[in-house]
SEFI-693917 format. One record per residue: x, y, z of N, C-alpha, C, O in turn. Coordinates in steps of 0.1 Angstrom, whole numbers, padded with zeros to 4 digits, always signed. Layout:
! SEFI-693917
XYZXYZXYZXYZ...
This chain:
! SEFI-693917
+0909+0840+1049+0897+0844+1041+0901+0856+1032+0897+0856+1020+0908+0866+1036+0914+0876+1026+0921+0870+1019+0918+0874+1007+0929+0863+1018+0940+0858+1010+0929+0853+0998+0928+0859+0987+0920+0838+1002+0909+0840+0992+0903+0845+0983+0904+0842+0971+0894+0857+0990+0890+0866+0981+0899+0874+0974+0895+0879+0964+0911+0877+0978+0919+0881+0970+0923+0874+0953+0925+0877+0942+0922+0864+0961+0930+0852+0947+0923+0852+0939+0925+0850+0927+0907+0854+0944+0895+0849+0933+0896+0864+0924+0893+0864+0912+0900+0878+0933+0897+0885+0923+0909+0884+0915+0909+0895+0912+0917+0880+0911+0926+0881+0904+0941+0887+0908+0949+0890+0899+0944+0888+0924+0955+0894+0930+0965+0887+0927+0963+0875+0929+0975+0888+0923+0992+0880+0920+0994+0876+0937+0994+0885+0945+0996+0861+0943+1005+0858+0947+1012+0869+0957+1008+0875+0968+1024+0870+0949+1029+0885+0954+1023+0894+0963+1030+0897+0973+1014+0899+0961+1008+0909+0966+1000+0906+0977+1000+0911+0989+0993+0896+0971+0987+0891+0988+0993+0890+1000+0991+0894+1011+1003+0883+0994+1017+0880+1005+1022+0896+1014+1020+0900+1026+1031+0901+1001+1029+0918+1008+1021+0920+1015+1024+0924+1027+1005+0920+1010+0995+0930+1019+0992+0919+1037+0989+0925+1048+0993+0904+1035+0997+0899+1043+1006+0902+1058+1004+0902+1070+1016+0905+1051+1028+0910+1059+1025+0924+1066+1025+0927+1078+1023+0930+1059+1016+0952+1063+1012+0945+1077+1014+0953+1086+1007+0932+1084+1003+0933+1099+1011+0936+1109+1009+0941+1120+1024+0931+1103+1035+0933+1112+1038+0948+1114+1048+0951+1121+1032+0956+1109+1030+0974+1114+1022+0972+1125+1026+0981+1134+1011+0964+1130+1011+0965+1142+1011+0957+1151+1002+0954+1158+1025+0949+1153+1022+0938+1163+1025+0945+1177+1018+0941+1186+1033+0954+1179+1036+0961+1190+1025+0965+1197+1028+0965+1209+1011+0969+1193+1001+0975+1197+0994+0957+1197+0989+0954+1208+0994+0949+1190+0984+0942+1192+0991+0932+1205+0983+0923+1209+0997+0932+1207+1010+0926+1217+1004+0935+1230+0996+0930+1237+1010+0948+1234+1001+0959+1244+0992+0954+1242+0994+0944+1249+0979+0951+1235+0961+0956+1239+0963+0938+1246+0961+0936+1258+0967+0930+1239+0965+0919+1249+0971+0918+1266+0965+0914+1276+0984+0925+1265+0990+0924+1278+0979+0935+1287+0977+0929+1297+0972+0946+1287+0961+0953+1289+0952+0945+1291+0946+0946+1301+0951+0937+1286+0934+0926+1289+0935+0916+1294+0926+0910+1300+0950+0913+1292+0950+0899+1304+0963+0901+1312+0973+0895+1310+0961+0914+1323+0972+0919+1331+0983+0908+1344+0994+0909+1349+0969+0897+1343+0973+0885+1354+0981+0870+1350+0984+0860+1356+0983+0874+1332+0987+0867+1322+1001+0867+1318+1009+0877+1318+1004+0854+1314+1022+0858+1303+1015+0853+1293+1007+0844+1291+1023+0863+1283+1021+0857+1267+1030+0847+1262+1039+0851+1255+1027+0833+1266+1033+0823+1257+1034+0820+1244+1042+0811+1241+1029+0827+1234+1033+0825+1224+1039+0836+1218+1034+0847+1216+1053+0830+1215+1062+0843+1209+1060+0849+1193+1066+0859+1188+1051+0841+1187+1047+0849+1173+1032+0857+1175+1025+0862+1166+1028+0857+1188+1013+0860+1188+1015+0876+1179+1024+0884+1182+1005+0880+1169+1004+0891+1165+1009+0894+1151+1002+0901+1143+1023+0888+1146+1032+0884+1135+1026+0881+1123+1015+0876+1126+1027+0880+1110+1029+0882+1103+1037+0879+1091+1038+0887+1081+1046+0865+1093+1058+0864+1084+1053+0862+1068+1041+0859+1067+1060+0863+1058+1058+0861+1049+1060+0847+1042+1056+0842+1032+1068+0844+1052+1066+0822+1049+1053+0814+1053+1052+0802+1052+1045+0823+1058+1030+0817+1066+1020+0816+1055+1012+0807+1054+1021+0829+1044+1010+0828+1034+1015+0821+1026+1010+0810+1023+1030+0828+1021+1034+0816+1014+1032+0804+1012+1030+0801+1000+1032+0792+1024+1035+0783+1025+1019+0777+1024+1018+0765+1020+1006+0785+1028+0997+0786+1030+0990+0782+1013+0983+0773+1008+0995+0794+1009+0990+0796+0994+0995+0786+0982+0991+0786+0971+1008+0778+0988+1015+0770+0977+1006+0755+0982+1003+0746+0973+1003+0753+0992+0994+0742+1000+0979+0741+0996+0972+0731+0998+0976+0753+0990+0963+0752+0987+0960+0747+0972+0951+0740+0967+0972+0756+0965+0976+0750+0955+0978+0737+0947+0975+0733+0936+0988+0733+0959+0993+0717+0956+0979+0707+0961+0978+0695+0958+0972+0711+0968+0961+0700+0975+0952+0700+0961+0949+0692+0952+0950+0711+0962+0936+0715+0953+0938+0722+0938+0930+0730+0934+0946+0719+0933+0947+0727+0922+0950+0738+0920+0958+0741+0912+0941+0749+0929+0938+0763+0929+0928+0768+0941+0919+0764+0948+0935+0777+0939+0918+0790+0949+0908+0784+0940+0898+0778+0944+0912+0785+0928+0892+0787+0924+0888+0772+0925+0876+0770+0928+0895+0762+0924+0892+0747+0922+0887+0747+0936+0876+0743+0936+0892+0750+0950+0892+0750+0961+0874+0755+0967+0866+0750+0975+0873+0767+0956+0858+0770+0957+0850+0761+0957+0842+0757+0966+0853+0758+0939+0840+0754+0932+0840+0737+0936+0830+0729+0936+0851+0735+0939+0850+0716+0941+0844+0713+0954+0836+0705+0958+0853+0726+0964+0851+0718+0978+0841+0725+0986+0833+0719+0993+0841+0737+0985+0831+0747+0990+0817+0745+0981+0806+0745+0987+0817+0743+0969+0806+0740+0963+0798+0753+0959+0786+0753+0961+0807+0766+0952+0798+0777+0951+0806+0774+0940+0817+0770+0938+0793+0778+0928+0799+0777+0913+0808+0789+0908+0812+0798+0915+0813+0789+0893+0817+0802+0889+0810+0817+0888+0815+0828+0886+0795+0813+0893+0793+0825+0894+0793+0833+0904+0790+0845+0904+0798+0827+0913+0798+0833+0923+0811+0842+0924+0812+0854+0928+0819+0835+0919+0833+0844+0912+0831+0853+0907+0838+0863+0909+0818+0855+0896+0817+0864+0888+0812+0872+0894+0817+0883+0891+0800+0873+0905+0793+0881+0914+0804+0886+0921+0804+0898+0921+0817+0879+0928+0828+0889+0936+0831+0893+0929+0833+0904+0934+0834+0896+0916+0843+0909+0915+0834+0917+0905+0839+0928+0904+0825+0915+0899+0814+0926+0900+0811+0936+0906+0809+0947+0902+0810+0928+0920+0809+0936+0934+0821+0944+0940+0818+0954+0947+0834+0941+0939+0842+0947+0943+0855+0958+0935+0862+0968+0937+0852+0946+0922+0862+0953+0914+0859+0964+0906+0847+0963+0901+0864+0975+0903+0861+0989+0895+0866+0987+0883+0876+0982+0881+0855+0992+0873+0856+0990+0857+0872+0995+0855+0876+1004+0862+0883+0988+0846+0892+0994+0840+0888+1009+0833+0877+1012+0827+0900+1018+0835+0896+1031+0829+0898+1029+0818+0902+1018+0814+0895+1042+0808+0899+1039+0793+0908+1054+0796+0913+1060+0787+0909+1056+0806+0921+1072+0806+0931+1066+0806+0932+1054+0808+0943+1076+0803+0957+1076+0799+0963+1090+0805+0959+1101+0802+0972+1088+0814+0975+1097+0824+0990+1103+0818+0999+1095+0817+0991+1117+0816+1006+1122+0817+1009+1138+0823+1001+1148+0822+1019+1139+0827+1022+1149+0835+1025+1163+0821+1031+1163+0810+1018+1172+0830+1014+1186+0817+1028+1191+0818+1037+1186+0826+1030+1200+0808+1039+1206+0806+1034+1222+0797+1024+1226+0792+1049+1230+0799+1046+1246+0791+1036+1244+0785+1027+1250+0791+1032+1238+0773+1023+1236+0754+1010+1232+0767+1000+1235+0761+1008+1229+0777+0996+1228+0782+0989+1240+0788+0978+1241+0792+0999+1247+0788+0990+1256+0799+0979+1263+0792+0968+1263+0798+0979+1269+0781+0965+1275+0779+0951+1262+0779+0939+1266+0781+0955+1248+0778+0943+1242+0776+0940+1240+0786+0928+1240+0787+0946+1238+0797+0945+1240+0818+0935+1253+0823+0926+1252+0831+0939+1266+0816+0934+1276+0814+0919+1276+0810+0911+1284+0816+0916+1266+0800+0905+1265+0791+0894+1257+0804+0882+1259+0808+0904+1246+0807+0899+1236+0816+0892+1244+0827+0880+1241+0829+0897+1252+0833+0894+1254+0844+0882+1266+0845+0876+1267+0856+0879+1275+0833+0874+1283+0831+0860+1278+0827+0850+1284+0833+0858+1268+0818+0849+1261+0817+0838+1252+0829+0826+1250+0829+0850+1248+0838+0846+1242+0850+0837+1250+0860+0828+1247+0867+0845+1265+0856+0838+1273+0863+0823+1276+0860+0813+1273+0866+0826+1284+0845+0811+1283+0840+0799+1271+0843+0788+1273+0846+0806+1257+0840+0796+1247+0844+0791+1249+0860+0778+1248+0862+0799+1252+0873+0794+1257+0880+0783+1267+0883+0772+1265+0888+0788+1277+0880+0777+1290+0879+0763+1284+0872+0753+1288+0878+0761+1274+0861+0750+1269+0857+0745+1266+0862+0733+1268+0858+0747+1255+0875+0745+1248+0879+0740+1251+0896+0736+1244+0905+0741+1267+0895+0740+1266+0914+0749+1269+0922+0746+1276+0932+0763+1261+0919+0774+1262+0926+0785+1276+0929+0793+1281+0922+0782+1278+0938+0794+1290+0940+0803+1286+0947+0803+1284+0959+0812+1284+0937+0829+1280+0939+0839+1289+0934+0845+1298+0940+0837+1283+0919+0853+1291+0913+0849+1302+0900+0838+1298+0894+0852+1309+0897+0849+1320+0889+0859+1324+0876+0870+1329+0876+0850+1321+0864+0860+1325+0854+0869+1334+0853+0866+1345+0857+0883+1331+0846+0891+1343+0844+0901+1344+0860+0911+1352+0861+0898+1337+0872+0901+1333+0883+0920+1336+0881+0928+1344+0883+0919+1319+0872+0936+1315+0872+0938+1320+0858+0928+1320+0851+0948+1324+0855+0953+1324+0846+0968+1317+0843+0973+1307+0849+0976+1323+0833+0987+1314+0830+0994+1311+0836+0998+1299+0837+1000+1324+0846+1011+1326+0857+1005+1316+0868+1014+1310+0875+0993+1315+0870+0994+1305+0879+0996+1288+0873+1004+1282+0880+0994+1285+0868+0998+1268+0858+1014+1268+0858+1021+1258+0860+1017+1278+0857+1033+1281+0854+1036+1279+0869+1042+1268+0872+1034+1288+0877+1042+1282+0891+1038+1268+0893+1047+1260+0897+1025+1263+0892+1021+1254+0899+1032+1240+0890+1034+1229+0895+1036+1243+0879+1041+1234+0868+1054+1232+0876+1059+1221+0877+1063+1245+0884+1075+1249+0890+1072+1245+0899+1081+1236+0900+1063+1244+0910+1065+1242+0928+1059+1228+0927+1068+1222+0934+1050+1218+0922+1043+1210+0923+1045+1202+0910+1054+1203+0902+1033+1193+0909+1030+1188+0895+1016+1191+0888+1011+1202+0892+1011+1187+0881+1002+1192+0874+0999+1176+0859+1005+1174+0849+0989+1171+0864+0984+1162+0851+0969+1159+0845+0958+1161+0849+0977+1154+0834+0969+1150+0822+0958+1143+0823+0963+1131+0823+0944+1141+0823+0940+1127+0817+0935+1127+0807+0928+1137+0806+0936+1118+0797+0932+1119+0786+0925+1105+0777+0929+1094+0778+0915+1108+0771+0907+1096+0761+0907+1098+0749+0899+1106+0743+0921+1089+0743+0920+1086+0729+0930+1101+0724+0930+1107+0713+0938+1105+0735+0948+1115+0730+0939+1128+0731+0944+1139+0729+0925+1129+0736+0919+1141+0740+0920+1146+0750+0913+1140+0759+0927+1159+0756+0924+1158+0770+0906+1163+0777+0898+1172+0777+0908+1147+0785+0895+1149+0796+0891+1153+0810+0881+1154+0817+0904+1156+0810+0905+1162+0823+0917+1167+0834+0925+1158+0831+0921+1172+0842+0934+1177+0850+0934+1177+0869+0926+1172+0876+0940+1181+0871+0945+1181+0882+0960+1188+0888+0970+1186+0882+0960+1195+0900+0974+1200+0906+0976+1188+0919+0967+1183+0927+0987+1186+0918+0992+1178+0923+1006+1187+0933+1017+1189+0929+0999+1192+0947+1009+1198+0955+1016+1190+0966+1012+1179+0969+1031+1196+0972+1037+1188+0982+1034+1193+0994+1035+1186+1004+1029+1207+0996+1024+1214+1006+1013+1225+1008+1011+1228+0996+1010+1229+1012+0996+1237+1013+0993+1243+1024+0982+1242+1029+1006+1251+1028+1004+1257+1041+0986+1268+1045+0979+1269+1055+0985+1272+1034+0976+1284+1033+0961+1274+1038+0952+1280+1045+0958+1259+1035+0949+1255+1044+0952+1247+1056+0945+1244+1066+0965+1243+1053+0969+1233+1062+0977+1240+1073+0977+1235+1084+0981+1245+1072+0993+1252+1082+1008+1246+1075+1010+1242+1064+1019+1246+1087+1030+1237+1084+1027+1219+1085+1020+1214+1095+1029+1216+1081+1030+1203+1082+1043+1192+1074+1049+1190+1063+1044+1185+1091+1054+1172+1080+1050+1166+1067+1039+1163+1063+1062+1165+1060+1061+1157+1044+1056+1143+1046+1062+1133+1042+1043+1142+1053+1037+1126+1048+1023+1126+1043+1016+1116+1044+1020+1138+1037+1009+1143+1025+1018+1148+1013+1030+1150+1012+1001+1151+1001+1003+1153+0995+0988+1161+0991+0977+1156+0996+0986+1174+0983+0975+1180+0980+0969+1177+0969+0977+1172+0961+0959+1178+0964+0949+1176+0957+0941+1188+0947+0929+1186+0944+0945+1194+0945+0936+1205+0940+0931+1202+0924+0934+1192+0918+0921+1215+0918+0916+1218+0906+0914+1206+0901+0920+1204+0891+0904+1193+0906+0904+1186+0897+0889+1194+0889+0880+1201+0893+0894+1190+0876+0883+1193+0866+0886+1185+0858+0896+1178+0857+0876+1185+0851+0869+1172+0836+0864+1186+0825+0860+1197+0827+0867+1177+0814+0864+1186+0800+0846+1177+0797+0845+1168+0789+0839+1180+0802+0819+1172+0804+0819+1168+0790+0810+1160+0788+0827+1173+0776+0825+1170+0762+0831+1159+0758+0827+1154+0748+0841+1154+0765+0854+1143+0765+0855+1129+0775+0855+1117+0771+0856+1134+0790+0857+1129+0799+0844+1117+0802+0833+1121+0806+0845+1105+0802+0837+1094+0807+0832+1093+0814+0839+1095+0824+0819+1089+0817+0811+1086+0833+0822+1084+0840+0832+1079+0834+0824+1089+0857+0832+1079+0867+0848+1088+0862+0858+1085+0869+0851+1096+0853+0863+1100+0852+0873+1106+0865+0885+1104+0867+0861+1116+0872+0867+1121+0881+0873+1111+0896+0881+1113+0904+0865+1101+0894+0866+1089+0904+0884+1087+0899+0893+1090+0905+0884+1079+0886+0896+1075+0884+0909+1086+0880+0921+1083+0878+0904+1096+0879+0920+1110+0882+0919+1108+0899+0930+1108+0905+0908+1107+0907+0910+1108+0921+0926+1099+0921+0938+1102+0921+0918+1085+0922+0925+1076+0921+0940+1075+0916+0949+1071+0924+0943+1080+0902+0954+1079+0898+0966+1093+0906+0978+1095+0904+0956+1099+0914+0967+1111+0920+0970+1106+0933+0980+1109+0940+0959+1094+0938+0964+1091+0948+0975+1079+0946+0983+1076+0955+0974+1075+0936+0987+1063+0936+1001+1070+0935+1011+1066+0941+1001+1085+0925+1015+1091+0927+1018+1095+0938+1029+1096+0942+1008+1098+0946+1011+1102+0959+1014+1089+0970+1020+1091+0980+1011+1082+0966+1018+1066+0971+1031+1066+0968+1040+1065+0977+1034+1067+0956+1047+1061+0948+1055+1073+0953+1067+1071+0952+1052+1083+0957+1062+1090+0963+1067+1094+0978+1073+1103+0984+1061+1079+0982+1066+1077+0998+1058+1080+1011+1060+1075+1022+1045+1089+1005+1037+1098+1018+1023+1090+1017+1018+1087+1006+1017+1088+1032+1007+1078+1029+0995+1083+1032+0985+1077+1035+0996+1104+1028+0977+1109+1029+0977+1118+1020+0986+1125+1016+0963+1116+1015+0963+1125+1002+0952+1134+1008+0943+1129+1016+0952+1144+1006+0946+1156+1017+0936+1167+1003+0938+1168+0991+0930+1173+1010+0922+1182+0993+0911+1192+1002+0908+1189+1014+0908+1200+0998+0898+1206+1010+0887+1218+0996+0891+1223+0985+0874+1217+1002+0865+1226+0992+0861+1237+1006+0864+1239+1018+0851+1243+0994+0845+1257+1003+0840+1250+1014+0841+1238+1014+0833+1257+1024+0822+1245+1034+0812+1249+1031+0803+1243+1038+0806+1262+1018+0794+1264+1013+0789+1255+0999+0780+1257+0992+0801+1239+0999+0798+1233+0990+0794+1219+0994+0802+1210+0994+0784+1217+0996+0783+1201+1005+0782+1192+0995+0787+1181+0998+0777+1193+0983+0775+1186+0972+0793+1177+0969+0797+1165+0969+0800+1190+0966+0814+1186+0965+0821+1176+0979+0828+1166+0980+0814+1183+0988+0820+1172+1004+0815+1162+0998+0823+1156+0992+0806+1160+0999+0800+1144+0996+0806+1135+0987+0810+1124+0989+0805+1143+0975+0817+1134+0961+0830+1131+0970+0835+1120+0968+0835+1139+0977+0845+1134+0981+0844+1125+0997+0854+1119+1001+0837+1125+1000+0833+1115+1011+0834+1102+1004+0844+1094+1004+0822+1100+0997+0819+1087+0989+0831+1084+0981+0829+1075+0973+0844+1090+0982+0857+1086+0971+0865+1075+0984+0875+1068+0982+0859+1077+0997+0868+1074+1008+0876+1090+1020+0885+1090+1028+0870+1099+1017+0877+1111+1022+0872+1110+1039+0860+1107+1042+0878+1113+1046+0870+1118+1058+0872+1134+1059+0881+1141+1056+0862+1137+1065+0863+1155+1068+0874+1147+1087+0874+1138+1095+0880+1162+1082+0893+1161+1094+0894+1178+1105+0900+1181+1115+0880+1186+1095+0885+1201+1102+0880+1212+1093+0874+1209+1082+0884+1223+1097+0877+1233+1088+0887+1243+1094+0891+1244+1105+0891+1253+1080+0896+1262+1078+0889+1276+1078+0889+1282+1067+0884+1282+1087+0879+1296+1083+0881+1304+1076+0872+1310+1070+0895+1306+1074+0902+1316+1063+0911+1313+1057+0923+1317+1058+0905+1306+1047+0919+1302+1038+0922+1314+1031+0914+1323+1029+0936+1314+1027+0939+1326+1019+0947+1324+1007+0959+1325+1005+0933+1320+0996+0940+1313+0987+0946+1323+0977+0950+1317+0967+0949+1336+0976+0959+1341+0967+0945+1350+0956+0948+1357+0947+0931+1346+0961+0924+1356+0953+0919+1365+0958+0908+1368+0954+0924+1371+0969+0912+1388+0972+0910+1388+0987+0915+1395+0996+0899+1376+0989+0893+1377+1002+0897+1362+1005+0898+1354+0996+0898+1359+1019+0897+1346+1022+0882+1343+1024+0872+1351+1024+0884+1328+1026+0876+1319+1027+0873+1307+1036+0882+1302+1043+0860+1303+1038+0865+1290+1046+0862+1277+1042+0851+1276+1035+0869+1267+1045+0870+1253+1033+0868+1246+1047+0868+1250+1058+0865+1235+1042+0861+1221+1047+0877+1211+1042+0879+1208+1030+0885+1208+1052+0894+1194+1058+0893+1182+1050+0881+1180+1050+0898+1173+1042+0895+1158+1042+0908+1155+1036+0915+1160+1027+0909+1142+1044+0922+1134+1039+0920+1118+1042+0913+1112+1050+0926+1113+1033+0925+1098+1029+0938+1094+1034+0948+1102+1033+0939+1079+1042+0946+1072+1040+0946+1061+1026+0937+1055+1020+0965+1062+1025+0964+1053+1013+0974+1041+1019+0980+1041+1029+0974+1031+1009+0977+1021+1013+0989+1016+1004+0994+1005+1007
């Protein structure tokens, strides 16, 4: 049935197959929960749990050769027309962005500067007590440029918006093993940036944080901000914990709210 819905949205082959296989991460455990539930039992079948990648394969080339296609397979044999195609990925799939993502550099930092000062003021307008103009300045873009990463998004060569991109974050996190990555300063330029922008910088920081091996992307706000929890709830975040005193490097600490995503 996944394999399906995959194909109708438009998944390569490929990929299904991959995401197919990812079960074989847990056959050890699904192997234990059975021997657990049936303790008076032998497990006769020696692929129970498995996962091979010749199973979809062979599965997906069969569906193919019988029927033409996934989708011929729908609409011929299942008897649900194209629109129902059109209704899945409607439903599941997310508008392509019109951003264009690159990693900042020196010539960025006063506009990072600009970004973030702005962000602030829109706060203060708004109610929100978070971040406060004149906060960061250069020296901080500059280290963060040195210790971490720091990017772009941009529409039509304007920048719409930024993000730090850290490898560690002792100051909320404690120590921790390298299988995160942090999340900070996202902000949007509200004169540039697109409905839904902040959704897709989430997104694009979480894929570098993929592509660089570690499978949680971690980010934490004040815990006097619930508005912000929530945006990041609804991105997929779970709250994981709470920091009493963060000590983020301006004056007084603070205390932040936990959340980290698995990625896939």
């Amino acid at each position: 049935m996944a394999a399906l819905v995959l194909s109708l949205l438009g998944v390569p082959e490929q990929t299904i197959t991959d995401d197919f296989t990812l079960t074989e991460r847990a056959t050890p455990l699904l192997v234990t929960d059975w021997r657990v539930n049936n303790p008076d039992r032998e497990l006769q079948w020696p692929a129970y749990g498995t996962a091979p990648a010749e199973v979809m394969t062979r599965f997906l080339s069969t569906m193919n050769s019988r029927y033409g296609s996934i989708q011929s397979y729908v609409t011929e044999t299942l008897g649900l027309d194209t629109a129902f195609t059109s209704a899945l990925r409607a439903t599941l799939l997310e508008p392509a962005s019109p951003l264009t993502f690159r990693r900042a550099t020196e010539t960025d930092i006063p506009t990072l500067v600009r970004l973030r000062d702005e962000a602030a003021h829109w706060q203060i307008t708004h109610g929100i007590d978070q971040w406060k103009p004149g906060q960061l300045t250069e020296p901080h873009f500059r280290t963060r440029l040195t210790e971490g990463e720091v990017w772009l998004s941009l529409l039509n060569d304007r920048v719409a918006g930024a993000w730090e991109l850290w490898w560690d974050d002792p100051a909320a996190w404690g120590p921790q093993p390298p299988t995160a990555a942090y999340i900070h300063r996202l902000m949007t330029d509200r004169r540039v940036a697109p409905p839904g922008a902040g959704r897709h910088m989430l997104a694009e920081a979480e894929r570098r944080i993929a592509a660089a091996g570690r499978p949680l992307s971690r980010l934490d706000c004040l815990s006097t901000n619930p508005r912000l929890r929530e945006y990041y709830q609804a991105a997929g975040y779970t709250v994981v914990g709470e920091q009493t005193a963060k000590d983020g490097g301006l004056g007084t600490p603070y205390a932040v709210t936990l959340l980290e995503k698995h990625l896939r």
